[in-house]
C-alpha positions in Angstrom: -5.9 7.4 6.4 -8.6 5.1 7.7 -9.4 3.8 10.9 -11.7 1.6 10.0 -14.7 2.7 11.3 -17.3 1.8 9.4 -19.2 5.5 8.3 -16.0 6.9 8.1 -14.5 8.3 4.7 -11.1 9.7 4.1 -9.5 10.8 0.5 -6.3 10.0 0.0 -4.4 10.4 -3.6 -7.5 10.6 -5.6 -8.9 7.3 -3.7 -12.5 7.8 -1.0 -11.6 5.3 1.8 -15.3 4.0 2.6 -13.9 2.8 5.9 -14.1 -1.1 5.8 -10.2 -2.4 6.1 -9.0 -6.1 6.0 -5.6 -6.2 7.7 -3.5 -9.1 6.4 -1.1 -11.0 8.7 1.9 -13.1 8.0 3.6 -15.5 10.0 5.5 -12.8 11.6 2.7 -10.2 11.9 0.9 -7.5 9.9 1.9 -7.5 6.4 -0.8 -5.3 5.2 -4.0 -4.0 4.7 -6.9 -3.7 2.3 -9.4 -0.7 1.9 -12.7 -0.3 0.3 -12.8 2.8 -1.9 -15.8 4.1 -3.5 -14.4 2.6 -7.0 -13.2 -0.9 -5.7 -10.2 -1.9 -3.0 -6.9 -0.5 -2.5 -4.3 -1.9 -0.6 -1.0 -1.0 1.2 2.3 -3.0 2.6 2.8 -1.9 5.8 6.1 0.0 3.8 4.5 1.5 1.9 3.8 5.3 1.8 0.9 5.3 0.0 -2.0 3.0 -1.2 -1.3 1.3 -4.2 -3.9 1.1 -7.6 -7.5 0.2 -7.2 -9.0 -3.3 -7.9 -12.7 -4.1 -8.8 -13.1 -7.1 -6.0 -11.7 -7.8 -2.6 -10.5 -10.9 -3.9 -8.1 -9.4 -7.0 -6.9 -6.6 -4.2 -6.0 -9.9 -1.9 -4.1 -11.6 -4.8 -2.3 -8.1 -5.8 -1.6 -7.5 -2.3 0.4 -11.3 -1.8 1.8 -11.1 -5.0 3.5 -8.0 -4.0 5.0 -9.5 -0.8 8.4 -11.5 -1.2 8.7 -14.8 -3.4 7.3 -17.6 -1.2 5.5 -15.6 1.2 2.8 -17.0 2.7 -1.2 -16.4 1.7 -1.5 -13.8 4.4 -4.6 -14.6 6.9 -6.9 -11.5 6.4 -9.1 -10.1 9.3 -11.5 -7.5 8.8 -11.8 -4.7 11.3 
């Protein structure tokens, strides 16, 4: 697990966390968040046990994570830390 500092790196099922997170927040709070992994991004619900795949941009990882949320959800606001 990450903490998002930024020389920090963390493996986690077959995935290096570089360290940079983007935490993405709904009208009701953290949703979210999005990691950068030495291959891409990887992203989590805030449900979720693990990280889910990896995607090539920050951009596709955004769009995989809010098409995961519920139907009609909100584009989440997402704040890098």
């Amino acid at each position: 697990m990450s903490t998002g500092t930024t020389n920090e790196t963390t493996t986690r099922a077959d995935r290096t966390l570089t360290g940079k997170t983007w935490v993405a927040f709904g009208p009701a709070g953290a949703v979210g968040s999005i990691h950068g992994t030495e291959g891409g991004y990887t992203f989590k619900l805030i449900a979720d046990a693990d990280f889910r795949g990896v995607y090539p941009t920050l951009e596709v990882a955004k769009s995989a994570l809010h098409a995961s949320l519920l139907p009609g959800a909100e584009w989440p606001e997402f704040r890098e830390h």
